[in-house]
C-alpha positions as CSV (number, residue, x, y, z in Angstrom):
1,X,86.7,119.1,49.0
2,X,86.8,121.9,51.6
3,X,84.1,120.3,53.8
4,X,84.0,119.6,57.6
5,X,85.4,116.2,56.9
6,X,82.6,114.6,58.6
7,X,80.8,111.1,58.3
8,X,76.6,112.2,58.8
9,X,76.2,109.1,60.7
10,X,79.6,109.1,63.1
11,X,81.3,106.1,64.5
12,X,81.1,104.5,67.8
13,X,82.4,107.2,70.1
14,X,82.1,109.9,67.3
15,X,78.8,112.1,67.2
16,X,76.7,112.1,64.4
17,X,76.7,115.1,61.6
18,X,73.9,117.3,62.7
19,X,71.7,118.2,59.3
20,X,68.8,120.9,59.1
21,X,66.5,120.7,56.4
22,X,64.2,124.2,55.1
23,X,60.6,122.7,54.2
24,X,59.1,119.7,55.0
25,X,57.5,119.5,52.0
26,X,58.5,115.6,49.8
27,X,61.6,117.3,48.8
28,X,62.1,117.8,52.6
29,X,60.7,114.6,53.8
30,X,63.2,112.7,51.3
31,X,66.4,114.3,52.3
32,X,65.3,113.7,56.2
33,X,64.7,110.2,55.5
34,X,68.1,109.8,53.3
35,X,70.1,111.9,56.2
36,X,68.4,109.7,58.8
37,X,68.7,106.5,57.1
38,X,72.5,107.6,57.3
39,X,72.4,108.3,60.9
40,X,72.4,111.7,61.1
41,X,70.8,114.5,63.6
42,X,68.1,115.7,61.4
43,X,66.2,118.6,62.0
44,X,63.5,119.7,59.9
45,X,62.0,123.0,59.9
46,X,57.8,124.1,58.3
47,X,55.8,127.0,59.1
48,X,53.2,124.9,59.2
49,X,52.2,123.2,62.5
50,X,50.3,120.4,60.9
51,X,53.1,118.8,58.7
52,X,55.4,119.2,61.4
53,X,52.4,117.2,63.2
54,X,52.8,114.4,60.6
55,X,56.2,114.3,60.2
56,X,56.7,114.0,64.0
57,X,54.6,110.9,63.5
58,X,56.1,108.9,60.7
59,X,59.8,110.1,60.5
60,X,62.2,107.7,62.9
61,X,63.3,109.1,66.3
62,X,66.8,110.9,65.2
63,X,64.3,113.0,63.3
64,X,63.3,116.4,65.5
65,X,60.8,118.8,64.5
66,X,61.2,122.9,64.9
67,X,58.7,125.6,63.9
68,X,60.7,127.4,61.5
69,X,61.3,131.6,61.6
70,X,63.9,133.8,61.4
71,X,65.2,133.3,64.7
72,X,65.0,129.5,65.4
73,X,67.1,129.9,62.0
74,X,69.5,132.1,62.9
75,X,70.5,129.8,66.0
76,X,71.0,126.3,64.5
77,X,73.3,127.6,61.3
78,X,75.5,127.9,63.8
79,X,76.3,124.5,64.9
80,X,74.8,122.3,61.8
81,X,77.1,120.5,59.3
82,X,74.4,120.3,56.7
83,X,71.8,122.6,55.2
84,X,69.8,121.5,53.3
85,X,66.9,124.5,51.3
86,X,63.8,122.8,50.2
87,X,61.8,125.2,50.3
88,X,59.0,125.7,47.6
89,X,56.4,128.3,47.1
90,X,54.8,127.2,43.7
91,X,55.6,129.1,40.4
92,X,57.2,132.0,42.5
93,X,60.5,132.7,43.4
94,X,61.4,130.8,46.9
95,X,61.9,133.4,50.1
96,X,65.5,134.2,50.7
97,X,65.7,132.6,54.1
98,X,69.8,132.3,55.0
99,X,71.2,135.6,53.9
100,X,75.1,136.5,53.2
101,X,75.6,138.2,56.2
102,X,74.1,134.8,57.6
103,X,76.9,132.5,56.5
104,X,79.5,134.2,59.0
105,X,77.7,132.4,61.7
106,X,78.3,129.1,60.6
107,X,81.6,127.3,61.1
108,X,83.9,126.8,57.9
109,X,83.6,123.5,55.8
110,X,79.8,123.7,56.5
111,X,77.6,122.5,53.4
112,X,74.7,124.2,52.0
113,X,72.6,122.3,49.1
114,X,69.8,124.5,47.7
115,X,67.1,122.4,45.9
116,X,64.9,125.7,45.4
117,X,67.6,127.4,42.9
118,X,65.7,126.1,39.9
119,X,63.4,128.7,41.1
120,X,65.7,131.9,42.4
121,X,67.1,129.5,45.7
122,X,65.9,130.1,49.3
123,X,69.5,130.8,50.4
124,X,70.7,134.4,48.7
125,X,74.3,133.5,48.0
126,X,73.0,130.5,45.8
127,X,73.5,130.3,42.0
128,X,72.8,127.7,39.6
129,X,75.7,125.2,38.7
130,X,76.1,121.8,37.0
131,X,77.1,118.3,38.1
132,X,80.5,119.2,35.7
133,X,81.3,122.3,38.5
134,X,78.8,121.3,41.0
135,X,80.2,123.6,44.1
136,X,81.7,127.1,45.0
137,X,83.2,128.8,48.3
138,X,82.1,131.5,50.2
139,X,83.1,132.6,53.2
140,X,84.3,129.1,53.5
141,X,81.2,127.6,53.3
142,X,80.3,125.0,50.6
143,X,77.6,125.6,47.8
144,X,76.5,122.7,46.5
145,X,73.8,124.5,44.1
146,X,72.8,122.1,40.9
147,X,70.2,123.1,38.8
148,X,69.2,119.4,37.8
149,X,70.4,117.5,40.8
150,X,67.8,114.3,39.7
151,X,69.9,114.4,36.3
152,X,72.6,112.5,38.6
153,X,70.3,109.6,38.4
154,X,68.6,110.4,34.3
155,X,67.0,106.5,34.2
156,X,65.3,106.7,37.3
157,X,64.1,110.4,37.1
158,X,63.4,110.5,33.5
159,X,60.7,107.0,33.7
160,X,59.2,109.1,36.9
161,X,59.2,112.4,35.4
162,X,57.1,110.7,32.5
163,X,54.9,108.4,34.8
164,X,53.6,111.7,36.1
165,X,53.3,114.0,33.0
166,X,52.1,111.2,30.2
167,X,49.1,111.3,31.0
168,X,48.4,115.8,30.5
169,X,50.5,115.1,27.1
170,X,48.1,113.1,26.1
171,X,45.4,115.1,27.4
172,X,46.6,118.1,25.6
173,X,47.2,115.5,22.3
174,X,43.6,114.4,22.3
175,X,41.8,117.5,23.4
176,X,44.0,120.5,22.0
177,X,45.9,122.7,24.8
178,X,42.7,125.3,25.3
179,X,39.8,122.5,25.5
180,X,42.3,120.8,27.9
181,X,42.8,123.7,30.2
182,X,39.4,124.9,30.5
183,X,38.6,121.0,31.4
184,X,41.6,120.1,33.6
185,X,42.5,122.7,36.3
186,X,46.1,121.5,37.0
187,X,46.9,122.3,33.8
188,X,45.5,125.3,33.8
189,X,47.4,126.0,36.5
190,X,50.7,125.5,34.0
191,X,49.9,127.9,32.0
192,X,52.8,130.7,32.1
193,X,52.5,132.6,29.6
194,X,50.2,132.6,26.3
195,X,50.8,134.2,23.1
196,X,53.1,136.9,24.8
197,X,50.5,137.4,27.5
198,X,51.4,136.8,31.1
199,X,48.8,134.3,32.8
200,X,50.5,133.4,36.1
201,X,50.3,136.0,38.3
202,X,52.6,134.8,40.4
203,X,55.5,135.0,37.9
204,X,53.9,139.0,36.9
205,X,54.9,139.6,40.2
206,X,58.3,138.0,39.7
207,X,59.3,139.7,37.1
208,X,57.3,143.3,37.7
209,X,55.4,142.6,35.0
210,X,52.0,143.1,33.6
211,X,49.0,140.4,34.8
212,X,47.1,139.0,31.7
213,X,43.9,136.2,33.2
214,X,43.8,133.8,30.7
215,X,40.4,132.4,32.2
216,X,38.2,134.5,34.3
């Protein structure tokens, strides 16, 4: 599969993998604890000092922390098996934080997994794919970029996905979608666009386009 050929967790007398992970957000936190469960060298990287703080706490000991910038980046490509980009910023497009020129660093058969690319990817060389063609090459490093990665597991995701929205469907059922805005603000909060108008600002700025507040 033009991998490392590596096992995350070693053998006896083998190292482990060595796995960094971008955000340690629950997308983060889950691949740490999946990596680590595996026996892996996980390494996660925040900007922000108080999750790192938590996670420190609660994640088991072959779990490290690291403040997370453009250097301390730069450095540990170069010697980490696995990559993983779980990075979120909420209705925008995630920061490009491994660039092209970036990937010449690393060494070949190195895997990156971008679990931002529903919204633009944090890694610049990412593109959307499907679990029919779920990886590419590029400068012999491994893309593993799927737009619906929890579609590999449709039972489990699809009851969860519904045990968290069932209850705004039926909000919006009941009350009609503008009575239930006004009253609930994470729905409001959804709101993308509304007859034409653009009422996230967030995705104006995406897209360069105009700013429309649907609720002032």
């Amino acid at each position: 599969m033009k991998g490392r050929g590596i096992l995350l967790g070693g053998v006896p007398g083998v190292p482990p993998a060595k796995v960094m992970i971008l955000g340690g957000g629950v997308v983060g936190t889950q691949a740490a604890k999946m990596a680590a469960g595996m026996g892996a060298q996980v390494t996660i990287l925040d900007i922000n000092l108080d999750r790192l703080r938590y996670l420190d706490e609660v994640m088991p000991a072959n779990v490290m922390t690291q403040y997370s910038n453009s250097y301390n980046i730069a450095e540990m490509i170069k010697d980490h098996d696995l990559i993983i980009g779980a990075v979120l910023i909420p209705g925008a497009k995630a920061p490009n934080l491994i660039t092209k020129k970036m990937l010449k660093k690393m060494r070949p058969g190195s895997v990156l997994v971008d679990v931002a690319v529903d919204q633009g990817g944090c890694i610049e060389t990412c593109k959307p794919t499907t679990h029919e063609n779920p990886i590419y090459v590029i400068d012999d490093i491994v893309h593993y970029c799927v737009a619906n990665m929890p579609g590999a597991v449709p039972y489990t995701s699809t009851i969860a996905l519904t045990n968290a929205t069932l209850p705004y469907a039926l909000e919006l059922a009941d009350k009609g979608w503008q009575v239930a805005c006004d009253e609930n603000d994470a729905l409001r909060k959804g709101l993308n666009i509304v007859r034409g108008d653009i009422v996230y600002e967030s995705v104006s700025e995406a897209f360069n386009l105009d700013y429309s507040p649907i609720f002032s």
